[in-house]
C-alpha angles and dihedrals in degrees: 000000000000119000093246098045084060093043087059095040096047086048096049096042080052093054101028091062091040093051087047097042097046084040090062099031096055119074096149135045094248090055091074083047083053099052098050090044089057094043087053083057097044092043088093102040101051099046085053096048110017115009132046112073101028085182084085098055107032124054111264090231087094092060126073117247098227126074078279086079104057081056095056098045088046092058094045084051098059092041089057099039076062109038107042099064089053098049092048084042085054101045088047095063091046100056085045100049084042094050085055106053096043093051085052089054100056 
């Protein structure tokens, strides 16, 4: 798999998820509020446990062996340091909002 194949691909599946996740989350106009507010909150968490450098979690197989590599896992990384907060932002609202409403309905 070429290096920049995987950059694309690790950037849409990133949005992707986030467009799809803030998209079912948000029913009001102060959930989006919500969601960036708690991806604010998770920003420093995550880069310090799951995002920054994406080369230690993921073969290096995906990257290219030559300088064009560091540029490509640079470029994943910053789409995931973004991204993730908001996804588990996003996910969280939903259970929430899902846990409610089914504790309402019972």
């Amino acid at each position: 798999m070429t290096g920049w194949f995987s950059v694309v691909l690790i950037a849409a599946l990133l949005i992707a998820a986030a467009a799809i996740l803030v998209r079912r989350a948000a029913q009001r106009w102060w959930d989006y509020l919500l969601i960036l507010a708690g991806a604010g909150l998770l920003f420093r968490p995550l880069y310090e446990a799951v995002s920054g450098d994406v080369s230690r979690h993921l073969p290096a197989f995906l990257w290219s062996a030559d300088a064009d590599g560091k540029d490509q896992i640079i470029l994943a990384s910053v789409a995931s340091t973004f991204l993730l907060p908001v996804i588990v932002a996003a996910l969280t609202l939903l259970i929430a909002r899902r846990l409610i409403s089914s504790n309402r309905g019972s």
